[in-house]
C-alpha atoms as one frame of an Amber mdcrd trajectory, in Angstrom:
protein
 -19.520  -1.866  12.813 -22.565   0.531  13.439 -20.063   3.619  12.218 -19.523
   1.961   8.778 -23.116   0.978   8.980 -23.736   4.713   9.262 -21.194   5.880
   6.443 -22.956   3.762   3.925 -26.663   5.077   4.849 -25.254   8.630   4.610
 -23.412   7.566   1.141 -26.482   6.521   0.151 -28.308   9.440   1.073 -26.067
  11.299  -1.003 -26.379   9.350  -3.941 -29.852   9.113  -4.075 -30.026  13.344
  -3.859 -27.644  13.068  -6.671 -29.899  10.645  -8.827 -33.361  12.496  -7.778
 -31.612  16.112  -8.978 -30.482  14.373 -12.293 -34.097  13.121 -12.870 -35.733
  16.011 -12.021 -33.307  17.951 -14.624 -34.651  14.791 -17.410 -38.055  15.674
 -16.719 -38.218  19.205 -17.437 -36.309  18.767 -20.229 -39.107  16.426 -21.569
 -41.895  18.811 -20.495 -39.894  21.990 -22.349 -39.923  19.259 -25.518 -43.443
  18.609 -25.093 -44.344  22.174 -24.988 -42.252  22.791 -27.596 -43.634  19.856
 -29.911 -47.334  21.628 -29.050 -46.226  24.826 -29.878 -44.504  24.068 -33.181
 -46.474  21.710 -34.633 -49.893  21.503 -32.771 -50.671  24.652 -32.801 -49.924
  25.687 -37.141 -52.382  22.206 -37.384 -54.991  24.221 -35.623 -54.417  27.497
 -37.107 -54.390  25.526 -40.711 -58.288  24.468 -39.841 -59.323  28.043 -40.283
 -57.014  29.141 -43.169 -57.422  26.396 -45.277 -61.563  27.225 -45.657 -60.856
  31.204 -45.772 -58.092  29.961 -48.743 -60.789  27.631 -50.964 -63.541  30.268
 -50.083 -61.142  33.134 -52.129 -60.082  30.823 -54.540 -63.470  29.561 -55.669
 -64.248  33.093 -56.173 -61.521  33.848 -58.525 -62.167  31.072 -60.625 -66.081
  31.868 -61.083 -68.050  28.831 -59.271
């Protein structure tokens, strides 16, 4: 009885290494997303805050105002 008892806590074990590997895999596939997200969108966002004013700043002086 204590044998199978000790089977299933080493089954267990096993299992639970399995499912802790599987969700660590998960997670830094989300973080690589996230980065990703910042780096692809984020970052043009802030980049677009300081072209947009050089842009109107050139194009007010073609036009004359």
């Amino acid at each position: 009885m204590e044998q199978e008892i000790l089977n299933r806590l080493q089954a267990q074990e096993e299992l639970l290494k399995n499912i802790y590997r599987s969700t660590e895999t998960t997670r830094k596939y989300f973080m690589w997303t996230f980065y990703g997200t910042l780096v692809l969108f984020v970052a043009p966002l802030i980049l677009l805050a300081f072209v947009i004013p050089s842009f109107l700043d050139s194009l007010s002086t073609m036009s004359g105002i």
